[in-house]
Each structure stands twice: as structure tokens, then as C-alpha cells.
C-alpha positions in Angstrom: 163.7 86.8 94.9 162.1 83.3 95.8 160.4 83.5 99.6 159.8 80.4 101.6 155.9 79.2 100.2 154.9 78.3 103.9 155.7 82.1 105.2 154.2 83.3 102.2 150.9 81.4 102.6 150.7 82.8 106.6 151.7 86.2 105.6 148.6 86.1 102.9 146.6 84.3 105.3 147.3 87.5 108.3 146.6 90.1 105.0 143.0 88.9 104.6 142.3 88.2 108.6 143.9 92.1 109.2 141.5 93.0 106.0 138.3 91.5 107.7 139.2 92.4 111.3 139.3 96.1 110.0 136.3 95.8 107.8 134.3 94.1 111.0 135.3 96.2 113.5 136.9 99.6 112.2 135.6 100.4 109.2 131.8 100.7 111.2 133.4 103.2 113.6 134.7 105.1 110.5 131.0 104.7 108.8 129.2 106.0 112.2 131.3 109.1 112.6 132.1 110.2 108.8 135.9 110.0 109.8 138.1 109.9 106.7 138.5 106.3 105.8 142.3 107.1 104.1 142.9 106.2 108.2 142.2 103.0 107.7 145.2 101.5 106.2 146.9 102.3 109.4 144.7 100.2 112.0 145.6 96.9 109.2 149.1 97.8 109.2 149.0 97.7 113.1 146.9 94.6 113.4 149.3 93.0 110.6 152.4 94.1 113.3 151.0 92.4 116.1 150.2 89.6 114.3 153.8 89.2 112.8 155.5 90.0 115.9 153.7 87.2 118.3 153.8 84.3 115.3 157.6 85.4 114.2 157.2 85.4 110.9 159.9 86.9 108.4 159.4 86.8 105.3 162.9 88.2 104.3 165.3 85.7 106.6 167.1 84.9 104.2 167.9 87.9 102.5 168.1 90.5 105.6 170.3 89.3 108.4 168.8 91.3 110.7 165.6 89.4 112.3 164.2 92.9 113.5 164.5 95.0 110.6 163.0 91.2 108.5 159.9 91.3 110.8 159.4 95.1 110.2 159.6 94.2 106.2 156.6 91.7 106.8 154.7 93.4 108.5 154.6 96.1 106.1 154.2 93.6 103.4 151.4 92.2 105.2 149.6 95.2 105.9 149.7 96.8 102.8 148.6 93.5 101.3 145.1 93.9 103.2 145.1 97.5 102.5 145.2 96.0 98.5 142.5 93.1 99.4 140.6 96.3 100.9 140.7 98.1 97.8 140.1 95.1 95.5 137.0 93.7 98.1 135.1 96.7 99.6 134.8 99.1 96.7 133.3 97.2 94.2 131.5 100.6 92.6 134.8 101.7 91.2 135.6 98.5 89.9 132.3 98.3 88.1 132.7 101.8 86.8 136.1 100.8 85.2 134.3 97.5 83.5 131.2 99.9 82.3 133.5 102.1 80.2 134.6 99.2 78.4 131.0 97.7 77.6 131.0 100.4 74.9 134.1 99.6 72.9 133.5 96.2 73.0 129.9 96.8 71.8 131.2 98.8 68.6 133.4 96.1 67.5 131.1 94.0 67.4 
């Protein structure tokens, strides 16, 4: 499956502004009320909507037919993909405890 590098680029490029938007100004509202923040993946997949819908982007033209049921596609695509830049960006601590379980290893070979 080869997409179109230009719709690909935009649709990365709407993953990390959806990512930010949320992190700037949902995740505070989250932080200030101790809601649940397994919510949050739900404000990026909206934002990511909107912003497919108003720029037309479909990542799937020519494999779907359907131009509707395409631009659902991508903006699913799209907001999962800042849900992932989410999980890779704003919780370093369990990235560093993954890399700290491997200092030891590493250490005995050695």
C-alpha cells in the first residue's frame, strides 16, 4: 500500500499540531481537575476530524472509492497518530524506566 507522500506529509503534519493543541489546551484542564486523561485521545481524534474535513485530505483515494468513508479513514489515522506522538512525547518517565532496566544487562556484559 504506497499513499501519495504530499497527503502523507499534511496528515503527519495535522498528527503533531492535534498532539500540541491537546497538550496546550486540554491536557491543563485534565491536570486542574484530576479527570482521567485515557479521555484525551478523544479531543485529538476530534481536532484531527475537523482538521481533515475543512483541508479534504484522504489519505485512502485511491484505494476507497468512497471520498466519505476515505476522509473518515484519515482522520482516524490522523488522530491516533497524535495519540502515538502523545505517548512517545509527554511520558518520558516510562520510557526512561524501560531504558533503566537495560543499563544493568549491558553493564554485566561488559
Amino acid at each position: 500500500m504506497e499513499f501519495d507522500i504530499v497527503t502523507l506529509g499534511v496528515v503527519i503534519g495535522m498528527m503533531v499540531l492535534a498532539n500540541r493543541l491537546v497538550a496546550a489546551l486540554v491536557t491543563p484542564l485534565f491536570d486542574k481537575y484530576g479527570w482521567d486523561k485515557f479521555w484525551l485521545m478523544y479531543p485529538a481524534w476530534v481536532l484531527a476530524g475537523v482538521f481533515v474535513w475543512f483541508t479534504g485530505l484522504n489519505l485512502f483515494a485511491t484505494f476507497i472509492p468512497n471520498e466519505l468513508i476515505g476522509k473518515i479513514l484519515t482522520a482516524i489515522v490522523a488522530g491516533g497518530g497524535s495519540n502515538l506522538l502523545h505517548d512517545l512525547t509527554d511520558k518520558p518517565d516510562d520510557l526512561l524506566a524501560i531504558f533503566n532496566t537495560l543499563e544493568p544487562e549491558e553493564q554485566a556484559e561488559g
